[in-house]
C-alpha positions in Angstrom: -39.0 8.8 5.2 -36.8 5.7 4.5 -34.1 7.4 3.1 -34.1 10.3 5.8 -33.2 8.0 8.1 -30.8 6.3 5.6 -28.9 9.8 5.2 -28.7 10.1 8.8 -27.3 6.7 9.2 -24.3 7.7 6.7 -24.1 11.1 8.2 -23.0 9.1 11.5 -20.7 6.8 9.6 -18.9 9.3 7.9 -17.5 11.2 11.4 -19.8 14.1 11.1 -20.6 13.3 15.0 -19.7 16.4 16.5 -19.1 14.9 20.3 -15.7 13.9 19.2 -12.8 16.0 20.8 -11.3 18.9 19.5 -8.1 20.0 21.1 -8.0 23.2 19.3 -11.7 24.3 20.9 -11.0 22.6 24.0 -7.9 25.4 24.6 -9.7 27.5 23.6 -12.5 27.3 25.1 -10.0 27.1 28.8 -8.0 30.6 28.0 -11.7 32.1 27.0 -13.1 30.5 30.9 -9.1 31.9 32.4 -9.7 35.3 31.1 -13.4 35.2 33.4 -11.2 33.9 36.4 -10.7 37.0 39.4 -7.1 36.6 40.6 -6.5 37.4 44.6 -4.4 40.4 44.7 -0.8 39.8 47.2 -2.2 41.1 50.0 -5.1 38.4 49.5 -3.0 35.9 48.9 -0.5 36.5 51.6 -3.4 36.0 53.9 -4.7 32.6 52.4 -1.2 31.7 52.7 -1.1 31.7 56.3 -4.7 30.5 57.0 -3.1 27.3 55.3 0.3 27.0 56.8 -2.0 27.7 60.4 -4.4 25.0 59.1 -1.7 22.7 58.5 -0.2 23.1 61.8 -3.3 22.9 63.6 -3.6 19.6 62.1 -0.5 18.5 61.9 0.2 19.1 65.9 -3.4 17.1 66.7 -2.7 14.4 63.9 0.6 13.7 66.0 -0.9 13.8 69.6 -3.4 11.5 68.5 -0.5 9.2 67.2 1.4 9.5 70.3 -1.7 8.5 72.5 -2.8 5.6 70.3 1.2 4.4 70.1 1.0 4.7 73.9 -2.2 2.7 74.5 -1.1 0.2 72.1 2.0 -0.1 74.1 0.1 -0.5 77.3 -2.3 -3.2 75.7 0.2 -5.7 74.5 3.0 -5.3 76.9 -0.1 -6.6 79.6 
């Protein structure tokens, strides 16, 4: 039994751990999970273009009204 354990001991030492990283598996392993990947066809993607650009605007305009009204208060507070 000793010398089980003493052979696993020297199995570690020598690098034979296989959690060390291996570039060469890890790209391949990404073009192997790319190839599962469903792409949106143009028609999709025109359509989650604009969501987005509406999204941003959306926030963008209530972002800057709310900036406006706190400038505006703050304004009002210390000019008292």
């Amino acid at each position: 039994m000793a010398g089980k354990e003493k052979d696993a001991k020297n199995a570690k030492v020598k690098g034979t751990n296989t959690s060390r990283f291996n570039p060469i598996k890890y790209l391949k392993e990404v073009i192997t999970e790319i190839k599962k990947v469903t792409w949106p066809d143009m028609k999709e993607l025109r359509s989650y273009t604009v969501a987005v650009f509406a999204f941003i605007a959306v926030f963008a305009i209530l972002y800057g009204t709310a900036d406006l009204g706190l400038a505006k208060l703050l304004s009002l507070i210390v000019s008292s």
